[in-house]
N, CA, C and O of each residue as an XYZ file, in Angstrom:
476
protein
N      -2.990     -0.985     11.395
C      -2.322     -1.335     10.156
C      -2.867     -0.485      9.005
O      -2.153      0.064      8.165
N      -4.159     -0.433      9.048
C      -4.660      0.404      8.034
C      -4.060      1.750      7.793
O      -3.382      2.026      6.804
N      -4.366      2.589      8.793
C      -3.820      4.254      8.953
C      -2.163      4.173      8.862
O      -1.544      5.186      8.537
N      -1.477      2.954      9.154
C       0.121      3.110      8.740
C       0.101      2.985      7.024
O       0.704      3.759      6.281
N      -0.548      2.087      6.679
C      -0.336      1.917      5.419
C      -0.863      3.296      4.610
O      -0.019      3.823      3.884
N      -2.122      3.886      4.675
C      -2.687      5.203      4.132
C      -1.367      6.304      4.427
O      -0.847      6.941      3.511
N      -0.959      6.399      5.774
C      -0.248      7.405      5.600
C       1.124      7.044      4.640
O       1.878      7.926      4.232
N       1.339      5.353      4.308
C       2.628      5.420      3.844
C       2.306      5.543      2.629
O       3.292      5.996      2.048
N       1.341      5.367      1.814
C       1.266      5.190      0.682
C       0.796      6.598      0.729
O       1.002      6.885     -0.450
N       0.336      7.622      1.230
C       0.380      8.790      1.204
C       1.964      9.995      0.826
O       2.148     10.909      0.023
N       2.675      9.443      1.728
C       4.305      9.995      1.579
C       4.818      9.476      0.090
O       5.192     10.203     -0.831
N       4.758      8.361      0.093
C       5.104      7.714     -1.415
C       4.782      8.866     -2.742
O       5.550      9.091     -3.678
N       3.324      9.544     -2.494
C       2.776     10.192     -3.652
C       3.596     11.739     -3.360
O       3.632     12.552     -4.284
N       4.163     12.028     -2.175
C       4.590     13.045     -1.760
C       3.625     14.384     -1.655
O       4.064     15.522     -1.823
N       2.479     14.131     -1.404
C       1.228     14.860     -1.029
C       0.846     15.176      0.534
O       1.283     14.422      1.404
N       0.227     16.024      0.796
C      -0.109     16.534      1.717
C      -1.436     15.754      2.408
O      -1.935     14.908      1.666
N      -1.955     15.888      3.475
C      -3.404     15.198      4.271
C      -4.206     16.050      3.030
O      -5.139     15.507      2.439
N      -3.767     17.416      2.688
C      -4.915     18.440      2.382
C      -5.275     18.201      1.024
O      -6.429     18.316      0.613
N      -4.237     17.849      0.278
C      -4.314     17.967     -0.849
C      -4.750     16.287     -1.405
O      -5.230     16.262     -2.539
N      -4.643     15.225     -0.847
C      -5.241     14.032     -0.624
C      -6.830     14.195     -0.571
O      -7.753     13.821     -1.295
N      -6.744     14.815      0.439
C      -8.492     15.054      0.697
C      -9.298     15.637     -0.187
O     -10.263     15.105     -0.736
N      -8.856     16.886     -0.351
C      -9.328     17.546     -1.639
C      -9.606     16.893     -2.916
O     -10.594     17.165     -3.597
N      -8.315     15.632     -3.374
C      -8.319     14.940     -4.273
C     -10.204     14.140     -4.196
O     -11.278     14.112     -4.797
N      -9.688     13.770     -3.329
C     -10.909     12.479     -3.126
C     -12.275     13.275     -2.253
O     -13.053     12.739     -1.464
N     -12.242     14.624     -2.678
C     -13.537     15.263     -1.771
C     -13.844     15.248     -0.605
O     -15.066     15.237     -0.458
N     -13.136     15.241      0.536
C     -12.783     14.813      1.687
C     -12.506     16.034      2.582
O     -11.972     17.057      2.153
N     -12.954     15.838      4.009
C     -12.325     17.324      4.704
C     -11.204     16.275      5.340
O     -11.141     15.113      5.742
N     -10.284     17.548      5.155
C      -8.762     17.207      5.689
C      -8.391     16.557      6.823
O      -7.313     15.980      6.969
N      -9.637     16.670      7.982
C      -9.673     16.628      9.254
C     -10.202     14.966      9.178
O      -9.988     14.208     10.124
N     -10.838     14.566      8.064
C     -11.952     13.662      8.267
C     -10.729     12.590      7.534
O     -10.880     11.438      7.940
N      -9.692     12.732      6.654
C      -8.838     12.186      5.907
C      -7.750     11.638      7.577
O      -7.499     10.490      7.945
N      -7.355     12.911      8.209
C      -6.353     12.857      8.944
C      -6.551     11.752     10.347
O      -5.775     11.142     11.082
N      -8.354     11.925     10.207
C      -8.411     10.753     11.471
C      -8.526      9.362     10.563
O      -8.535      8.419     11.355
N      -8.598      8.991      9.480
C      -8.225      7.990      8.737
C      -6.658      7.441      9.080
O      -6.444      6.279      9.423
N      -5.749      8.318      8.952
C      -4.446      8.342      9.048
C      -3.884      8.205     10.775
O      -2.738      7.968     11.158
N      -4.811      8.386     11.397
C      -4.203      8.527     12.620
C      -5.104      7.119     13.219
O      -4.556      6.710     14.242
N      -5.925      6.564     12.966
C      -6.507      5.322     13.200
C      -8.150      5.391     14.192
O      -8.855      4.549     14.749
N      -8.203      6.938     13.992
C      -9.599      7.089     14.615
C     -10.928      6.973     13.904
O     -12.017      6.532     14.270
N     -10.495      7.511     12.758
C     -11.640      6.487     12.505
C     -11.686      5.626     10.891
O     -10.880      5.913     10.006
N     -12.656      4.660     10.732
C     -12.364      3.744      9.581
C     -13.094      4.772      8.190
O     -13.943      5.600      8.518
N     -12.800      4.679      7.056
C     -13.728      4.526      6.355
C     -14.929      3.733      5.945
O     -15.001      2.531      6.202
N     -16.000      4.466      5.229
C     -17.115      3.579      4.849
C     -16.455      2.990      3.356
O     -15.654      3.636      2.680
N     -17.012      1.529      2.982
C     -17.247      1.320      1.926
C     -16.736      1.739      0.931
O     -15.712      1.360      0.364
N     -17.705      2.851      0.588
C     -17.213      3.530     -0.747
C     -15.956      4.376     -0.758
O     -15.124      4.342     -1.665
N     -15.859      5.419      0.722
C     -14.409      5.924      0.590
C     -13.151      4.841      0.692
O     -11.964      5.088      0.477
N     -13.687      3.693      1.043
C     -12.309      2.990      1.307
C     -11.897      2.498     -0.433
O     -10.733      2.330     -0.796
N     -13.077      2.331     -1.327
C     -13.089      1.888     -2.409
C     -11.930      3.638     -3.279
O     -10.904      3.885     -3.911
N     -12.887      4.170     -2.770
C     -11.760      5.657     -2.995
C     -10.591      5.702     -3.450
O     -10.064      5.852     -4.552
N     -10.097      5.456     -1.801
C      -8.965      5.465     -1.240
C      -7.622      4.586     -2.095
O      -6.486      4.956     -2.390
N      -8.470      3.076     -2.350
C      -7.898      2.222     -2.814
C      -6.922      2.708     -4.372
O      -5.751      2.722     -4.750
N      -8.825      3.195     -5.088
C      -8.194      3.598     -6.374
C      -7.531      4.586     -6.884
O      -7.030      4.763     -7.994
N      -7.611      5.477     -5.535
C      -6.489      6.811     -5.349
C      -5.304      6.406     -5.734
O      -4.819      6.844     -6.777
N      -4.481      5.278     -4.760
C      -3.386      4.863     -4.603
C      -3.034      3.801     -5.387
O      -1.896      3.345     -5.273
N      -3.905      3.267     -6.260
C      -4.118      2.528     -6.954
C      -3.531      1.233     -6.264
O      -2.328      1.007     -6.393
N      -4.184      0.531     -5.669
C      -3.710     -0.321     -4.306
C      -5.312     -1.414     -4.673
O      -6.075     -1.315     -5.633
N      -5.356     -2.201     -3.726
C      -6.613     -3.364     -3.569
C      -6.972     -2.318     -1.956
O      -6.297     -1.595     -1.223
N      -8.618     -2.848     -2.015
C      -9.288     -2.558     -0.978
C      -8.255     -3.675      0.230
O      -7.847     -3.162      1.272
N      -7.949     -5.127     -0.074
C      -7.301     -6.140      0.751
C      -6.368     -5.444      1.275
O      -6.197     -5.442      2.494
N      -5.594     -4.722      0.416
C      -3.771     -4.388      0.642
C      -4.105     -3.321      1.674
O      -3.415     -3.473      2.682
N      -5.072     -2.134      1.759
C      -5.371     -0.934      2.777
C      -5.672     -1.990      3.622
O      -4.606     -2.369      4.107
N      -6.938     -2.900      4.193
C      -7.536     -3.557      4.821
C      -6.372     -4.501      5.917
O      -6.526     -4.921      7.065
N      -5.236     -4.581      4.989
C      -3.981     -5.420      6.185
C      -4.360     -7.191      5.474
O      -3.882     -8.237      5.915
N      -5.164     -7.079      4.504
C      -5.141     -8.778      4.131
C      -4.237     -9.322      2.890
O      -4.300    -10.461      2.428
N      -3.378     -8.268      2.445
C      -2.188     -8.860      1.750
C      -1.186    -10.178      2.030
O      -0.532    -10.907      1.284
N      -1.395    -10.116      3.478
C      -0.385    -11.510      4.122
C      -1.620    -12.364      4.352
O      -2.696    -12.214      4.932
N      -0.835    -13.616      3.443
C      -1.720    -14.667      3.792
C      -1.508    -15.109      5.226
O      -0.481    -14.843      5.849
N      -2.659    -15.885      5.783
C      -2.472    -16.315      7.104
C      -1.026    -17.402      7.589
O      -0.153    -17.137      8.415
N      -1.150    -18.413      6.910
C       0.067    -18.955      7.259
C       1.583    -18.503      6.827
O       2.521    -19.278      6.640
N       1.608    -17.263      6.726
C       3.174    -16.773      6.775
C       3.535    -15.961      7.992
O       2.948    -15.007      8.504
N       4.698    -16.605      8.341
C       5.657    -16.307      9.625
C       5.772    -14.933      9.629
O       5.462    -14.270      8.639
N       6.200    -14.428     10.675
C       6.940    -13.027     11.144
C       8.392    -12.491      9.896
O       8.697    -11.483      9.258
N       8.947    -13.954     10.117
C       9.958    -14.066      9.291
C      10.101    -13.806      7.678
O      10.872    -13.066      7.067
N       9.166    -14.610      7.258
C       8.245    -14.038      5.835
C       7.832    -12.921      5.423
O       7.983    -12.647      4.232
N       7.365    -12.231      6.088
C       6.687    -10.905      6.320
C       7.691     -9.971      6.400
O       7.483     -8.932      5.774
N       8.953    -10.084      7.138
C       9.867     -9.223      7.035
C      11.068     -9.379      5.907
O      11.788     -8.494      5.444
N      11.052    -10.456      5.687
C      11.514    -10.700      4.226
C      10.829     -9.997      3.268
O      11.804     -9.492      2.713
N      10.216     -9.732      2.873
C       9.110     -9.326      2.042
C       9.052     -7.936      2.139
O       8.753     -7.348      1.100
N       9.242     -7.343      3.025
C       9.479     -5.748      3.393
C      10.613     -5.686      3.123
O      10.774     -4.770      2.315
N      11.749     -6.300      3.425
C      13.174     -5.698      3.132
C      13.243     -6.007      1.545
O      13.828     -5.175      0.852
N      12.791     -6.933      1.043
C      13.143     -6.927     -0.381
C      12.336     -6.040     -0.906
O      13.032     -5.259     -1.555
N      10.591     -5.589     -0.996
C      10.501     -4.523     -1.789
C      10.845     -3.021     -1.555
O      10.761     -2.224     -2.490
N      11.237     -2.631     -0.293
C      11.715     -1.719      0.601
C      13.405     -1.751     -0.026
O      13.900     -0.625      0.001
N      14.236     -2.715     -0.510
C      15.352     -2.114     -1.365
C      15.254     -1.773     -2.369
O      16.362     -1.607     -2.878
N      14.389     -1.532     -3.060
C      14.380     -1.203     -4.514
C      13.561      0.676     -4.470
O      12.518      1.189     -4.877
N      14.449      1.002     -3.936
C      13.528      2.334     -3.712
C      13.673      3.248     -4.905
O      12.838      4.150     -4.974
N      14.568      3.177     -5.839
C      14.382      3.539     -6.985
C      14.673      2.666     -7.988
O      15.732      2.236     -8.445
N      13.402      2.469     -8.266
C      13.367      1.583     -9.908
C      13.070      2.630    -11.167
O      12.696      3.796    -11.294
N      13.407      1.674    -11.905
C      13.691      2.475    -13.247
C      13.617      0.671    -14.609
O      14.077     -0.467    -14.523
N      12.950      1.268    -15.447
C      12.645      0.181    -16.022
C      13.054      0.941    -18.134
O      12.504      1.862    -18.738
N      13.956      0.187    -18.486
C      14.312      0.354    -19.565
C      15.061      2.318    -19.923
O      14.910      3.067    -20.888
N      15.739      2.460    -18.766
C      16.023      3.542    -18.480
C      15.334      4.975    -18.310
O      15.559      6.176    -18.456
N      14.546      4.251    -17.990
C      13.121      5.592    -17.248
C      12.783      5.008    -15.988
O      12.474      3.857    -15.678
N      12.953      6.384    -15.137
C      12.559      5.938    -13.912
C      10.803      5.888    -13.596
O      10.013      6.720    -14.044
N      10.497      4.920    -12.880
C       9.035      4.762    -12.608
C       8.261      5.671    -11.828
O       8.781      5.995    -10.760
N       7.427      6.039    -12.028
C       6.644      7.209    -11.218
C       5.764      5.937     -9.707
O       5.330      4.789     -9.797
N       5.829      6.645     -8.833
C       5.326      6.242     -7.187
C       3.895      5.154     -7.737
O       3.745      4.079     -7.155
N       3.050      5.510     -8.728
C       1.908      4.375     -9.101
C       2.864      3.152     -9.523
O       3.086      2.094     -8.933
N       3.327      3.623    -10.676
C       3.939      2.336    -11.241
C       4.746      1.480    -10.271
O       4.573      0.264    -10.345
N       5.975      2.164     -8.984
C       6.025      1.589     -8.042
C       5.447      0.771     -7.875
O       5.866     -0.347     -8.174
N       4.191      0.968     -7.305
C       3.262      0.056     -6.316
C       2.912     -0.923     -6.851
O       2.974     -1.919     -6.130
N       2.415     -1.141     -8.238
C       2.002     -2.049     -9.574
C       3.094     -2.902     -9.035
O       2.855     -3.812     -8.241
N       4.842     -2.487     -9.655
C       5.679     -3.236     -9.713
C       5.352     -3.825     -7.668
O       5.042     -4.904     -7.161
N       5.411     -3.542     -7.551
C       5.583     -4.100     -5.778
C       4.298     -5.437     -5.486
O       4.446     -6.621     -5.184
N       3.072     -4.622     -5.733
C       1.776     -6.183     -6.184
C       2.008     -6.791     -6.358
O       1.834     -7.735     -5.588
N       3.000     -7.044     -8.179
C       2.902     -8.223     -8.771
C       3.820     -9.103     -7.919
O       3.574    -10.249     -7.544
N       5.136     -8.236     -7.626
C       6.681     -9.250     -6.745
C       5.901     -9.838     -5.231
O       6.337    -10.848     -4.681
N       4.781     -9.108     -4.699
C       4.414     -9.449     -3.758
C       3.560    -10.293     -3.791
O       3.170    -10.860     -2.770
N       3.120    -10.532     -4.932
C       2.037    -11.925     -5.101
C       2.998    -13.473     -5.515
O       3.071    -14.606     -5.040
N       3.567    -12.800     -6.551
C       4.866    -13.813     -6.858
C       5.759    -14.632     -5.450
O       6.111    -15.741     -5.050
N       5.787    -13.504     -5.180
C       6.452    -13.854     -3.428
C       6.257    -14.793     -2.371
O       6.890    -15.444     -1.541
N       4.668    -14.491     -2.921
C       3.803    -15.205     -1.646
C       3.906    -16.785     -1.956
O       4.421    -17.675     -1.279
N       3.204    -16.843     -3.284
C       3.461    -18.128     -4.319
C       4.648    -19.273     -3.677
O       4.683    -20.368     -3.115
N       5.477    -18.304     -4.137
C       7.183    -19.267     -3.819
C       7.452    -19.627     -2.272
O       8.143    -20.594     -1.952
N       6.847    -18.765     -1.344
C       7.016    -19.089     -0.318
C       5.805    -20.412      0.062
O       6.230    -21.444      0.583
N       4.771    -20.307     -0.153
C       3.931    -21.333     -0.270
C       4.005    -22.646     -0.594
O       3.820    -23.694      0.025
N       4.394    -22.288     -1.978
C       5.646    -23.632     -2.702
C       6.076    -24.324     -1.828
O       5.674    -25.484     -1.745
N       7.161    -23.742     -0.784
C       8.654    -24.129     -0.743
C       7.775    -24.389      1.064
O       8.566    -24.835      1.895
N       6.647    -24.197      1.477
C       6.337    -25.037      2.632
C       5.659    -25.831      2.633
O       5.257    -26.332      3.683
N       5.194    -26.334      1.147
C       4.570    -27.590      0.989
C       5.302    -28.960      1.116
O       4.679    -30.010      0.962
């Protein structure tokens, strides 16, 4: 889950393994087995990584879904922020960070209401 999410939030910025790495001081090779699931980061690069993409250490880590939500939930939740592939807010379109911001907050909101509504 981790290395899907790095590489997706990688494409999002429309950047390269190389130029990622470089960003964050990284050899390309050492970024790419991040991405391919061989190996984890330490600590601090994952802290990196996070604020690269401007993301939570949780959200790379795969702990964005709370435990008691369904399959069903979960894919709800992908198709709704997964349609909004271009937002635009007061007639400016949002740059790939602001994306993700906007996607956090609907995805915390999200979680909330679904929580709600199985109490």
């Amino acid at each position: 889950m981790f290395s899907e999410k790095l590489k997706d939030l990688r494409k999002r910025t429309k950047k390269n393994q190389e130029e990622v790495a470089n960003d964050l001081g990284l050899t390309r090779s050492n970024y790419s087995h991040f991405e391919n699931g061989r190996n984890q980061p330490d600590n601090e690069t994952l802290v990196k990584l996070a604020n690269y993409y401007n993301v939570t250490t949780d959200y790379l880590l795969g702990h964005d879904v709370p435990d008691w939500a369904t399959q069903e939930d979960i894919i709800d939740l992908e198709e709704m922020l997964n349609s909004n592939v271009n937002m635009a807010y007061g007639g400016e379109n949002l740059t790939e960070e602001e994306k993700q911001r906007v996607k956090d907050v609907l995805t915390g909101i999200f979680w909330e209401k679904i929580k709600d509504r199985k109490k």
